[in-house]
VEXNU-411138 format. One record per atom (N, C-alpha, C, O, CB): atom name; x, y, z. Coordinates in steps of 0.1 Angstrom, whole numbers. Atoms other than C-alpha are relative to their C-alpha. Glycine has a CB too. Example, Ala and Ser with C-alpha at 12.3 -4.5 7.8 and 13.67 -1.06 7.14 Angstrom:
% VEXNU-411138
<site atomo="N" c1="9" c2="-12" c3="0"/>
<site atomo="CA" c1="123" c2="-45" c3="78"/>
<site atomo="C" c1="9" c2="12" c3="0"/>
<site atomo="O" c1="19" c2="12" c3="7"/>
<site atomo="CB" c1="-10" c2="0" c3="12"/>
<site atomo="N" c1="-9" c2="-11" c3="0"/>
<site atomo="CA" c1="137" c2="-11" c3="71"/>
<site atomo="C" c1="-8" c2="11" c3="8"/>
<site atomo="O" c1="-3" c2="22" c3="9"/>
<site atomo="CB" c1="4" c2="5" c3="-14"/>
% end
This chain:
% VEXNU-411138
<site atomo="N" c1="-1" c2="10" c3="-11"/>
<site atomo="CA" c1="-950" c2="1469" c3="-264"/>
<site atomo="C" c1="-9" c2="6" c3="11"/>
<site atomo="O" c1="-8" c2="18" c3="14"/>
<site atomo="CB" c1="15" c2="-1" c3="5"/>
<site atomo="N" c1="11" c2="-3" c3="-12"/>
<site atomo="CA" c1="-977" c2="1471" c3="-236"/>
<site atomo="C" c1="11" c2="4" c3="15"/>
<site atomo="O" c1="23" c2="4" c3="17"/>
<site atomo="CB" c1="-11" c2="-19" c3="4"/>
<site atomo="N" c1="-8" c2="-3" c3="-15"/>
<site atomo="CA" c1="-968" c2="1482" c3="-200"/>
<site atomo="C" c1="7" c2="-14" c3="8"/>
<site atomo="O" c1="18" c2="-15" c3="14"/>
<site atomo="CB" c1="-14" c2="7" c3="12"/>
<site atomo="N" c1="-5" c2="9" c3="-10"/>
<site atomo="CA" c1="-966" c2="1448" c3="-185"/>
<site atomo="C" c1="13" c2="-8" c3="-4"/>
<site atomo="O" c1="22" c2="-11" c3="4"/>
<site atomo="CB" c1="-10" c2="-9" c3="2"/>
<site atomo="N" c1="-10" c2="4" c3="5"/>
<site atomo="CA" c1="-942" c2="1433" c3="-211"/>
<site atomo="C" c1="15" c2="8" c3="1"/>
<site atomo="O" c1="26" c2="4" c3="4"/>
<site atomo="CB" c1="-4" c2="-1" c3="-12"/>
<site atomo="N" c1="-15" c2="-8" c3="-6"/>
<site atomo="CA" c1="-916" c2="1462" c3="-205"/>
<site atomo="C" c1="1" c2="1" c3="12"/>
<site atomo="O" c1="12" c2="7" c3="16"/>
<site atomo="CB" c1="2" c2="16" c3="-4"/>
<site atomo="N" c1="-7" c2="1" c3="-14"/>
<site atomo="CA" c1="-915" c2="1458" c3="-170"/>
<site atomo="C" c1="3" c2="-15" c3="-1"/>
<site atomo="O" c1="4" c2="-20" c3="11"/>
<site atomo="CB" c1="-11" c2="5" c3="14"/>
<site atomo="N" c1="0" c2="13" c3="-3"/>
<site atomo="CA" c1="-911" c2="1422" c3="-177"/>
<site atomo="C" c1="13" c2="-3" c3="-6"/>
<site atomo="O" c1="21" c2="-12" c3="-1"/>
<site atomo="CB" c1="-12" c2="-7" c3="-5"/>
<site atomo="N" c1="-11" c2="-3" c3="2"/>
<site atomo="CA" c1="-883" c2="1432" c3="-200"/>
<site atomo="C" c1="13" c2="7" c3="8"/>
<site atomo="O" c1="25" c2="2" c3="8"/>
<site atomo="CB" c1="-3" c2="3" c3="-7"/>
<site atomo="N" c1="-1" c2="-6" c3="-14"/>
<site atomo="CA" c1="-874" c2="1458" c3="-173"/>
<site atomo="C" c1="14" c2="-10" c3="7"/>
<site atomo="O" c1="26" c2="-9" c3="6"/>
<site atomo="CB" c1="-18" c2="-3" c3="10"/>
<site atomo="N" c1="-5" c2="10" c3="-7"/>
<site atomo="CA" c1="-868" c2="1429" c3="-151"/>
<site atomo="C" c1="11" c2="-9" c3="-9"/>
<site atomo="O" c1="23" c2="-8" c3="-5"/>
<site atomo="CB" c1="-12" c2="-9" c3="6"/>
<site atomo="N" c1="-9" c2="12" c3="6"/>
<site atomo="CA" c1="-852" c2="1400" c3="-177"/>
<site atomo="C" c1="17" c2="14" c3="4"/>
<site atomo="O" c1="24" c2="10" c3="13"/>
<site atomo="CB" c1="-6" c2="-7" c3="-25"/>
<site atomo="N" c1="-10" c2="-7" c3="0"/>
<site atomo="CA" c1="-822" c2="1433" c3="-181"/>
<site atomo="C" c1="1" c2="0" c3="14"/>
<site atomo="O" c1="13" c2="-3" c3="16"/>
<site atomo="CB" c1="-1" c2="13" c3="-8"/>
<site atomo="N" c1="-7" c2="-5" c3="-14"/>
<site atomo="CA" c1="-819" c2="1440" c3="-142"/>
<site atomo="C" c1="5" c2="-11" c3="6"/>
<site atomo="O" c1="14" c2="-10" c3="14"/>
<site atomo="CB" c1="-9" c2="7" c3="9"/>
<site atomo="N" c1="-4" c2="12" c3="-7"/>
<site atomo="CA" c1="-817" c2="1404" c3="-132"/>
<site atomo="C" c1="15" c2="-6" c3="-8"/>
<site atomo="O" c1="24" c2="-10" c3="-1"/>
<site atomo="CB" c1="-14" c2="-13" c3="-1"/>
<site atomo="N" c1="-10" c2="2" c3="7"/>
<site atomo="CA" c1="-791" c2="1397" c3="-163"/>
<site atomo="C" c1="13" c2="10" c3="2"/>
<site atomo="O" c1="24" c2="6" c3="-1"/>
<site atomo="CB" c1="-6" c2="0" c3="-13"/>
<site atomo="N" c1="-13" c2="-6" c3="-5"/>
<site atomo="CA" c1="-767" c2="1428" c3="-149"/>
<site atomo="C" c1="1" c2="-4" c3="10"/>
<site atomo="O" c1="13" c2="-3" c3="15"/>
<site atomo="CB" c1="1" c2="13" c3="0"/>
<site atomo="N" c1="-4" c2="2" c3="-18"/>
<site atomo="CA" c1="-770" c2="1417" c3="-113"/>
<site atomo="C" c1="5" c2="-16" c3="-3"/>
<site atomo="O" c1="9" c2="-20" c3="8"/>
<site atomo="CB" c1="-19" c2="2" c3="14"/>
<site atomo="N" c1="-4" c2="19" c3="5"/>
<site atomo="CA" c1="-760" c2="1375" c3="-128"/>
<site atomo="C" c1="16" c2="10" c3="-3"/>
<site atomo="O" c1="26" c2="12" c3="5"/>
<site atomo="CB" c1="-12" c2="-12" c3="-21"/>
<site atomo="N" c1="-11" c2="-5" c3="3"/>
<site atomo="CA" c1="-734" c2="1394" c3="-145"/>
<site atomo="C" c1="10" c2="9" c3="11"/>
<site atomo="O" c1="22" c2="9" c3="8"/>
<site atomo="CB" c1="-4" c2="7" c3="-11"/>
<site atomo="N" c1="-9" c2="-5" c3="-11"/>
<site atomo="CA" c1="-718" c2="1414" c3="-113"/>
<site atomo="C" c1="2" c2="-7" c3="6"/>
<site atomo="O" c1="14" c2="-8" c3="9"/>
<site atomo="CB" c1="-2" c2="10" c3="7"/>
<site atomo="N" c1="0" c2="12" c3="-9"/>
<site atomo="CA" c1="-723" c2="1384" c3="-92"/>
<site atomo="C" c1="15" c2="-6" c3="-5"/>
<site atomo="O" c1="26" c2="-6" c3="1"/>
<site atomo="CB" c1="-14" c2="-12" c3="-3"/>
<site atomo="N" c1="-10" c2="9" c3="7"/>
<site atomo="CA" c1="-701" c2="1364" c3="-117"/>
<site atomo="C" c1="16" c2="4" c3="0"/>
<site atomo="O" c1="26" c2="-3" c3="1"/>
<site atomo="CB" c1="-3" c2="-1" c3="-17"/>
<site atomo="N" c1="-10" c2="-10" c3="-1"/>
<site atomo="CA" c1="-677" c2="1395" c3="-117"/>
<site atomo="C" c1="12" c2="-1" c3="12"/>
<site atomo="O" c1="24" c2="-2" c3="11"/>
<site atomo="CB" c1="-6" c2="12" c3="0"/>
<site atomo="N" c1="-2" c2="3" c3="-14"/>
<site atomo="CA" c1="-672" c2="1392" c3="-82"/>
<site atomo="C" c1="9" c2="-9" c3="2"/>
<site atomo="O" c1="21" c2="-6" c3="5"/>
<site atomo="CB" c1="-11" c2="-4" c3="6"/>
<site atomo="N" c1="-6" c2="14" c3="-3"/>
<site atomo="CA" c1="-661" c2="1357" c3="-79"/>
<site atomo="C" c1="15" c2="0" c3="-7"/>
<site atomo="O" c1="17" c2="3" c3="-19"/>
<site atomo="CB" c1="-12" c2="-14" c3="-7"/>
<site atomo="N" c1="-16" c2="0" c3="2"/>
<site atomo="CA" c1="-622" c2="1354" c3="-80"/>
<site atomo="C" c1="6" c2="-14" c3="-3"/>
<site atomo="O" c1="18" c2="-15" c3="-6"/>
<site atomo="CB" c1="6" c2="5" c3="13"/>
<site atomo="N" c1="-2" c2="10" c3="5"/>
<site atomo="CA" c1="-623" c2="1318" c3="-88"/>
<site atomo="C" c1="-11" c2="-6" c3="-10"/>
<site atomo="O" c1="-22" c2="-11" c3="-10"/>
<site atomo="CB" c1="1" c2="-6" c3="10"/>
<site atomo="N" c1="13" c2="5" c3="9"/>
<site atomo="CA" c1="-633" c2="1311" c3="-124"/>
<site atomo="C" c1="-8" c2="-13" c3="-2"/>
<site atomo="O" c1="-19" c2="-13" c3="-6"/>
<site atomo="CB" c1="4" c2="2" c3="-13"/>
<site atomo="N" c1="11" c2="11" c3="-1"/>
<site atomo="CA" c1="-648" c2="1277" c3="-122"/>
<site atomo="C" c1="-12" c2="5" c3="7"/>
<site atomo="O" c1="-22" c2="6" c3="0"/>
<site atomo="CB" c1="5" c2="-12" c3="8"/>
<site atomo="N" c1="11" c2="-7" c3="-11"/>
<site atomo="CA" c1="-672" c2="1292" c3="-94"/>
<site atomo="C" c1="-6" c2="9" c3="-8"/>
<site atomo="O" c1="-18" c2="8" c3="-11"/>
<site atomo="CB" c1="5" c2="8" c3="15"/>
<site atomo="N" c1="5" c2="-12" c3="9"/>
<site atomo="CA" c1="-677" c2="1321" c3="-116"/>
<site atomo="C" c1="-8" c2="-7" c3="-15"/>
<site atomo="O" c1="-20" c2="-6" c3="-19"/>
<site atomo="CB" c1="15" c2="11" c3="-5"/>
<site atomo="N" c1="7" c2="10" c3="12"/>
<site atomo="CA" c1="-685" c2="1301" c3="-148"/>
<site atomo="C" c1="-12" c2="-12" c3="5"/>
<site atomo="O" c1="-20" c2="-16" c3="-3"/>
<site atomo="CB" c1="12" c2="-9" c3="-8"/>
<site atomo="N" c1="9" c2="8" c3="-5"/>
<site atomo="CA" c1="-706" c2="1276" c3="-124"/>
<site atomo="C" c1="-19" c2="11" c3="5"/>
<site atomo="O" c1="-31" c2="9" c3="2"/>
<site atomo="CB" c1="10" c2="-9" c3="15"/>
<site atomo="N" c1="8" c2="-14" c3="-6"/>
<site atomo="CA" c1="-725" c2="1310" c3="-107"/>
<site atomo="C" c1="-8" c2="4" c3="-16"/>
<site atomo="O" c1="-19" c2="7" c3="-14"/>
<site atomo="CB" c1="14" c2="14" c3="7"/>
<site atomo="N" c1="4" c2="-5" c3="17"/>
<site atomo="CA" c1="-735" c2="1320" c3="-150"/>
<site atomo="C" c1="-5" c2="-12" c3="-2"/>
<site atomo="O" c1="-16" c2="-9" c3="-4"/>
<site atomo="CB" c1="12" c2="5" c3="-13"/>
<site atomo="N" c1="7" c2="11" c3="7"/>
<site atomo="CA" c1="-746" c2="1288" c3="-160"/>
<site atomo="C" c1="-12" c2="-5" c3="7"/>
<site atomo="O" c1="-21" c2="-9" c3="0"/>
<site atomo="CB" c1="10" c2="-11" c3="-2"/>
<site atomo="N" c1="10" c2="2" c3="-6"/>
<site atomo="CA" c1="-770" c2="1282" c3="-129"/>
<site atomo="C" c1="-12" c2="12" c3="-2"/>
<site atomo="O" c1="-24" c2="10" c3="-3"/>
<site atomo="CB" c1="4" c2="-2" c3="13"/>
<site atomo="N" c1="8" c2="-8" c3="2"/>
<site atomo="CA" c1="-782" c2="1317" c3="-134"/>
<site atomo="C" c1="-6" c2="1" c3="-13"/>
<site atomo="O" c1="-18" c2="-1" c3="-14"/>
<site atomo="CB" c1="4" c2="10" c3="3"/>
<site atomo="N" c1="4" c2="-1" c3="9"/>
<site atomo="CA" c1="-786" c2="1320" c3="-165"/>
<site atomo="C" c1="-8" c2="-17" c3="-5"/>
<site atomo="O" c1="-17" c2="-16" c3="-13"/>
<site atomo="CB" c1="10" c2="6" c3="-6"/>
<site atomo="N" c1="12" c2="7" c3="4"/>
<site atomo="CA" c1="-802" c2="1284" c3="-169"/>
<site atomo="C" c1="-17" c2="4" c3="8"/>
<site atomo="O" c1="-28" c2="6" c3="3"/>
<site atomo="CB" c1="3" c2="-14" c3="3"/>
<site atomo="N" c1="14" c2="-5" c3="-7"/>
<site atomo="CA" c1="-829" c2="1293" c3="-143"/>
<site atomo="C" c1="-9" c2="12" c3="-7"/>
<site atomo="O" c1="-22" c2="12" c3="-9"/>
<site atomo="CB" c1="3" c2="5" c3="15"/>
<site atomo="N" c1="10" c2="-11" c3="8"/>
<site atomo="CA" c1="-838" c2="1326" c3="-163"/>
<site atomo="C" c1="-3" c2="-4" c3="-10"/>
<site atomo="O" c1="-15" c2="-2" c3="-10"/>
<site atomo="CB" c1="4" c2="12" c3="-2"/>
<site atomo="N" c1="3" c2="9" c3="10"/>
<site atomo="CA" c1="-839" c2="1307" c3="-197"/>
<site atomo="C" c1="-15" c2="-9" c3="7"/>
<site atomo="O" c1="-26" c2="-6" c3="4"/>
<site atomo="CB" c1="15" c2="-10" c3="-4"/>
<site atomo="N" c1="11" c2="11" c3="-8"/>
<site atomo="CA" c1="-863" c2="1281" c3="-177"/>
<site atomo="C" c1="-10" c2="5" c3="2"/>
<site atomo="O" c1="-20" c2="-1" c3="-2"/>
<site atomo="CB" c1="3" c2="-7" c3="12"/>
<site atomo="N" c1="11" c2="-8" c3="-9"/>
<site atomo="CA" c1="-886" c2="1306" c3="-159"/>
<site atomo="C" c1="-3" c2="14" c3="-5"/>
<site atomo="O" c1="-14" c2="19" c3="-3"/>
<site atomo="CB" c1="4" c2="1" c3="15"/>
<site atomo="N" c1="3" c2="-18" c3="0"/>
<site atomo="CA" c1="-885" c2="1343" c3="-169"/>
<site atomo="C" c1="-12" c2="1" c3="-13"/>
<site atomo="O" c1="-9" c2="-5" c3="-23"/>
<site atomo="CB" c1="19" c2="11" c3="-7"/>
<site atomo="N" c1="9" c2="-4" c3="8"/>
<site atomo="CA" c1="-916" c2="1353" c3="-190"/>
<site atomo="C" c1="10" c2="5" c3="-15"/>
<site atomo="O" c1="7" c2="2" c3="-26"/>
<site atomo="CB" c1="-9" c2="11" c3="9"/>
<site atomo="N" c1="-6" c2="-8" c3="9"/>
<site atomo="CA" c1="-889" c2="1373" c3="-211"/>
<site atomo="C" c1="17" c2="-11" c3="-8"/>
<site atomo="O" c1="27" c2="-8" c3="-13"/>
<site atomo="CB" c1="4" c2="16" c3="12"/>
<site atomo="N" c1="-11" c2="10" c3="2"/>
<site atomo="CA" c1="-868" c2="1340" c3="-219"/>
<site atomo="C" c1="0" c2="1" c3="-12"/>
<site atomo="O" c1="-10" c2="0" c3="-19"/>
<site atomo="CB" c1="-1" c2="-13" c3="4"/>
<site atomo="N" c1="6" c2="1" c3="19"/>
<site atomo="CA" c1="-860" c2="1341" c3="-258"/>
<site atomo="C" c1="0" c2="-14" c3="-5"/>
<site atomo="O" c1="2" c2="-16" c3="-17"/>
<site atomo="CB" c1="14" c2="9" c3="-13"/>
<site atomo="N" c1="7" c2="12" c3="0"/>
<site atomo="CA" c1="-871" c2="1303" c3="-254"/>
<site atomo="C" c1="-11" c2="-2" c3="-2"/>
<site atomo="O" c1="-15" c2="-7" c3="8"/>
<site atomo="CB" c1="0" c2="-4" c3="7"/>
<site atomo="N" c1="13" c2="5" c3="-1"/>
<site atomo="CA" c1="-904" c2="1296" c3="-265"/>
<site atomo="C" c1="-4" c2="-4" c3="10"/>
<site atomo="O" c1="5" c2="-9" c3="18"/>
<site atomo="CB" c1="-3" c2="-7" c3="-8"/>
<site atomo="N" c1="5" c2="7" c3="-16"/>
<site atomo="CA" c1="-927" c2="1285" c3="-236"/>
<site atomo="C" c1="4" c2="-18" c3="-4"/>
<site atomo="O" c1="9" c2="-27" c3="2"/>
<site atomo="CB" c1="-22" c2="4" c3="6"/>
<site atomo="N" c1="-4" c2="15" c3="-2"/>
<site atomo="CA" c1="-925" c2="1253" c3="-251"/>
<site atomo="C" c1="10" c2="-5" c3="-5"/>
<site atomo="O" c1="8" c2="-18" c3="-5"/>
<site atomo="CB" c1="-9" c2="-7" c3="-4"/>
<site atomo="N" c1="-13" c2="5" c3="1"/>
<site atomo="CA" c1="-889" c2="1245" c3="-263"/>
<site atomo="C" c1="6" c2="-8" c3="12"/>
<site atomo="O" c1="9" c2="-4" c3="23"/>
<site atomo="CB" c1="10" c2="11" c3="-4"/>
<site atomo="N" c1="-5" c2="12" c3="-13"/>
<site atomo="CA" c1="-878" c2="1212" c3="-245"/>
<site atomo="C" c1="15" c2="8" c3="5"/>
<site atomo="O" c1="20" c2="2" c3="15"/>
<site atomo="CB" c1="2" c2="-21" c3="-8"/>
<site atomo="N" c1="-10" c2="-4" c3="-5"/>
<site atomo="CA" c1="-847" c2="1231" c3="-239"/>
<site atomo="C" c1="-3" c2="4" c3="10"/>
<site atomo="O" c1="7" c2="1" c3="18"/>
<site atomo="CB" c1="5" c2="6" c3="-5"/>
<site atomo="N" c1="7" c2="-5" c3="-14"/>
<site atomo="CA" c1="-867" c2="1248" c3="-208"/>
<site atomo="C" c1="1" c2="-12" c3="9"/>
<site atomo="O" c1="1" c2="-11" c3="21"/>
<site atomo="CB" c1="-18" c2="5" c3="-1"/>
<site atomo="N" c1="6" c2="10" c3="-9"/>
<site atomo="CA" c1="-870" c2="1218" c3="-195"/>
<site atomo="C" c1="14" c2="-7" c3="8"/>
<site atomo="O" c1="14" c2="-14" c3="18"/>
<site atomo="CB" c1="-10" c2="-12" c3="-10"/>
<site atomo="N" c1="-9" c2="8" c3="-4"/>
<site atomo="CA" c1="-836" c2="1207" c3="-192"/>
<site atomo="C" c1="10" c2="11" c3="2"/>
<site atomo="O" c1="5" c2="22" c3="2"/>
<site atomo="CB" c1="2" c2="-10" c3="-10"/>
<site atomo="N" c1="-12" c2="-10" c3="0"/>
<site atomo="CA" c1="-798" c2="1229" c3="-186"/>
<site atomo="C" c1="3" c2="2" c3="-16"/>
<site atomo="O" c1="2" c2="-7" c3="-24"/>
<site atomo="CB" c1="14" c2="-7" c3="9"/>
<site atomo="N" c1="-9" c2="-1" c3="13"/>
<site atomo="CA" c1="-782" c2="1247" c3="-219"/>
<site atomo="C" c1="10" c2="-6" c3="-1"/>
<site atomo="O" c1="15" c2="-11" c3="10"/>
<site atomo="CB" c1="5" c2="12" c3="-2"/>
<site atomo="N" c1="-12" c2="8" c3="3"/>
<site atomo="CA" c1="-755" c2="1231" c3="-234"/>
<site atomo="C" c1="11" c2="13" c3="5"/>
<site atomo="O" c1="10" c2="25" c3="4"/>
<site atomo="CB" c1="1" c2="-5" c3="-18"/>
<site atomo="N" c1="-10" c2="-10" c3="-4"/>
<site atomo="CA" c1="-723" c2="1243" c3="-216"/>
<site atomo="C" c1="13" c2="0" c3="-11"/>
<site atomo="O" c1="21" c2="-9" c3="-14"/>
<site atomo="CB" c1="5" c2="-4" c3="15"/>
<site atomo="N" c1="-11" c2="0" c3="6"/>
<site atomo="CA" c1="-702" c2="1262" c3="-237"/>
<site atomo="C" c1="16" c2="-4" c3="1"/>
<site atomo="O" c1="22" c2="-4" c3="-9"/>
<site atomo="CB" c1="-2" c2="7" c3="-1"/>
<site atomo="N" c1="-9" c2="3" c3="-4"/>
<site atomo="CA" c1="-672" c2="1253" c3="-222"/>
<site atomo="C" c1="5" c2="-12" c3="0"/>
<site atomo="O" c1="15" c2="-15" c3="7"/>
<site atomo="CB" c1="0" c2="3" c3="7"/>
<site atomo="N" c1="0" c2="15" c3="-2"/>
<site atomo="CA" c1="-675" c2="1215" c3="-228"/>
<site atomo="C" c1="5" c2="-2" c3="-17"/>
<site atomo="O" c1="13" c2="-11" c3="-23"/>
<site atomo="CB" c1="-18" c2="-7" c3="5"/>
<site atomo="N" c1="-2" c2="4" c3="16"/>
<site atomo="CA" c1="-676" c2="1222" c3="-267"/>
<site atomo="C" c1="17" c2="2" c3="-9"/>
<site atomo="O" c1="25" c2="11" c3="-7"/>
<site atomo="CB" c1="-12" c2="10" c3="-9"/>
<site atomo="N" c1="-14" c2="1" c3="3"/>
<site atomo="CA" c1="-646" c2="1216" c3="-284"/>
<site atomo="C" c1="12" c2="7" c3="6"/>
<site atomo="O" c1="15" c2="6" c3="18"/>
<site atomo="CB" c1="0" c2="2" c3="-12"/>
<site atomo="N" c1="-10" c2="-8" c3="-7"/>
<site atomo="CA" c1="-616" c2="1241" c3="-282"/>
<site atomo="C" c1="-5" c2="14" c3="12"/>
<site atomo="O" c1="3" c2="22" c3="17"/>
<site atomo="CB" c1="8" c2="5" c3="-12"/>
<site atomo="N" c1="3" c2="-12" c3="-13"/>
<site atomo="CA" c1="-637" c2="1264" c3="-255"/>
<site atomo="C" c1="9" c2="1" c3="11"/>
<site atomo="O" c1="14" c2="10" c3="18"/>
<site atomo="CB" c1="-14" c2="-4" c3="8"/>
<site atomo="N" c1="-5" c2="7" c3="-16"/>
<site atomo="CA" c1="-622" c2="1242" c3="-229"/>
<site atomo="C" c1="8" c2="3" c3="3"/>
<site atomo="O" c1="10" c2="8" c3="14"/>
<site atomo="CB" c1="3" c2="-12" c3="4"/>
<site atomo="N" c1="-12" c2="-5" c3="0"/>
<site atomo="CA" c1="-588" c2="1249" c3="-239"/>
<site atomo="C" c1="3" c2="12" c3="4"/>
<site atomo="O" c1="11" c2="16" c3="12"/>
<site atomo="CB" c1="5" c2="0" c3="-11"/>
<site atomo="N" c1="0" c2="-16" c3="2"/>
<site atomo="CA" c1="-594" c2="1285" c3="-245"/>
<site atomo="C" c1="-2" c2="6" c3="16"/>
<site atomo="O" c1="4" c2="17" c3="20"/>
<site atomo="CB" c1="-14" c2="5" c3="-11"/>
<site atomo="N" c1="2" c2="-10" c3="-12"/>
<site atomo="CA" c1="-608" c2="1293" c3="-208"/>
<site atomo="C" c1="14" c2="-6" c3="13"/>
<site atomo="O" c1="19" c2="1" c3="21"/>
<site atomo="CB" c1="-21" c2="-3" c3="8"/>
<site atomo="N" c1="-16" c2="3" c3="-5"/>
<site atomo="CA" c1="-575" c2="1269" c3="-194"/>
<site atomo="C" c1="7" c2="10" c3="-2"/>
<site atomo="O" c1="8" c2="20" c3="6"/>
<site atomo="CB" c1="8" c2="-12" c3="-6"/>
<site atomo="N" c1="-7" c2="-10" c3="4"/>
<site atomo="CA" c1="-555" c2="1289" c3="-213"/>
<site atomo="C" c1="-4" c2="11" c3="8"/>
<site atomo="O" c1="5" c2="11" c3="17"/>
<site atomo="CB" c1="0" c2="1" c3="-15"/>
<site atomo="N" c1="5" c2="-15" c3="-2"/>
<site atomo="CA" c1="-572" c2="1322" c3="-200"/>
<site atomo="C" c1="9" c2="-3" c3="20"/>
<site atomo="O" c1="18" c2="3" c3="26"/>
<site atomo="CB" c1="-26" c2="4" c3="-2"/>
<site atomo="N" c1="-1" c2="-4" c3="-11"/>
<site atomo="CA" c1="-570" c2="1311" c3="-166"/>
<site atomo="C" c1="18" c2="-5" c3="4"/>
<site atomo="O" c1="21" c2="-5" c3="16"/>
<site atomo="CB" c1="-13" c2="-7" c3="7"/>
<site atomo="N" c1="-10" c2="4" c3="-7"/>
<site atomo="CA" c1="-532" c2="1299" c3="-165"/>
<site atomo="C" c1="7" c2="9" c3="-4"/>
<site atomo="O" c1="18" c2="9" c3="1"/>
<site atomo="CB" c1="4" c2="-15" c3="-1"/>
<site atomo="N" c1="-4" c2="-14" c3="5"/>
<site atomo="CA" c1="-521" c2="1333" c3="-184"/>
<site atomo="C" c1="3" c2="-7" c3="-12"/>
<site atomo="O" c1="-1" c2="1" c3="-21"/>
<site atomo="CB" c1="12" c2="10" c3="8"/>
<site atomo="N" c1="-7" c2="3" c3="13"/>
<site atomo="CA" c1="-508" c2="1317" c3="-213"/>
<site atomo="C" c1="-6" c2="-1" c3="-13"/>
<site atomo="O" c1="-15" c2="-9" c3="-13"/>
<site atomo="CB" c1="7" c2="-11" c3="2"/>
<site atomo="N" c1="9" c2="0" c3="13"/>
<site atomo="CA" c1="-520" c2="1320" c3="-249"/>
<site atomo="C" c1="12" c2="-9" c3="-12"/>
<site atomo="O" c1="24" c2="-11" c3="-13"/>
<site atomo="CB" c1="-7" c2="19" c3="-5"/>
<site atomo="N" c1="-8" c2="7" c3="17"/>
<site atomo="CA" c1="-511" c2="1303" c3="-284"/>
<site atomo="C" c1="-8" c2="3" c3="-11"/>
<site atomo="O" c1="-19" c2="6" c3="-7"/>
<site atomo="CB" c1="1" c2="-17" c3="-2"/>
<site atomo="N" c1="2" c2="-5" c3="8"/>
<site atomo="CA" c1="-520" c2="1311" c3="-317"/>
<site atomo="C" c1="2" c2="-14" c3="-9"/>
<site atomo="O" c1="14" c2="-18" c3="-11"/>
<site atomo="CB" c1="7" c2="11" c3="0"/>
<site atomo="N" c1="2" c2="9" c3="10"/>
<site atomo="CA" c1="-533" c2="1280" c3="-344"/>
<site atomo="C" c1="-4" c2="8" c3="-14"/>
<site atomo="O" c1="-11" c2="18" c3="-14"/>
<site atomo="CB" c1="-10" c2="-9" c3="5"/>
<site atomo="N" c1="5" c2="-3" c3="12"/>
<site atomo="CA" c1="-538" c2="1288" c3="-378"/>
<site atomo="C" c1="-15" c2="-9" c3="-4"/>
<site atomo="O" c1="-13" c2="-21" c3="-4"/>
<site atomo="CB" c1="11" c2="-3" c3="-11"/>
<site atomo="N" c1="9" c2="10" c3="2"/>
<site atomo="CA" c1="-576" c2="1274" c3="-387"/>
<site atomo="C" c1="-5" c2="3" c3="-18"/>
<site atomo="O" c1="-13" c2="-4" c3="-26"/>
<site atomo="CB" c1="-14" c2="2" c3="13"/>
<site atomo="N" c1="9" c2="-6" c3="19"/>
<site atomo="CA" c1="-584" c2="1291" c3="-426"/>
<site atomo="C" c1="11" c2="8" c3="-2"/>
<site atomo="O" c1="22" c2="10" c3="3"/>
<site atomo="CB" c1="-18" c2="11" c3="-1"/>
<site atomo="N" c1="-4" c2="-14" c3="10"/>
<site atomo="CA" c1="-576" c2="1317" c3="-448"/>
<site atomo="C" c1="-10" c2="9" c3="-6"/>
<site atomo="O" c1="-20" c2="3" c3="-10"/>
<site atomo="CB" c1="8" c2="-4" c3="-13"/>
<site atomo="N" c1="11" c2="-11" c3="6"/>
<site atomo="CA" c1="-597" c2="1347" c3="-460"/>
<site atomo="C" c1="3" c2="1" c3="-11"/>
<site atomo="O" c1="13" c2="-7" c3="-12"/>
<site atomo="CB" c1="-2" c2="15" c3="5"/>
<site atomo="N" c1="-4" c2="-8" c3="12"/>
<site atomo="CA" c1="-593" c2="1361" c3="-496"/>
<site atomo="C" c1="-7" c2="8" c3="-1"/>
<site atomo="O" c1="-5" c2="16" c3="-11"/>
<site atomo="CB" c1="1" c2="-6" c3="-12"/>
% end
């Protein structure tokens, strides 16, 4: 890796722990999950070090929010009202 790419990586890691303490911070998870989804689309969108191709129309637009897709939704309710449950979905052998 050249010099400029590891400071460029450098950066993608220092901006991604400082998103991540931000988020930490915030005592109301909506805000906190709204606070991660703006950051982290803008770095996806813009950061040289995005694992987005420059040209994946996804740049162009917001990530899909996980929290929309099926039982996510449930799962971060659940988190945030303390209460959990337990479904059966398979079996291993």
């Amino acid at each position: 890796m050249n010099p400029a790419a590891a400071l460029r990586l450098a950066d993608w890691r220092r901006r991604t722990a400082a998103l991540y303490a931000r988020v930490r911070e915030q005592p109301d998870l909506a805000a906190a999950h709204a606070l991660w989804r703006e950051g982290r689309d803008q770095m996806m969108r813009s950061h040289p070090q995005s694992p987005l191709p420059a040209a994946d129309p996804i740049r162009a637009r917001a990530q899909p929010d996980p929290a929309k897709i099926g039982g996510i939704r449930r799962g971060l309710a659940m988190a945030a009202s303390g209460s959990t449950s337990s479904q059966r979905s398979g079996s291993a052998r």
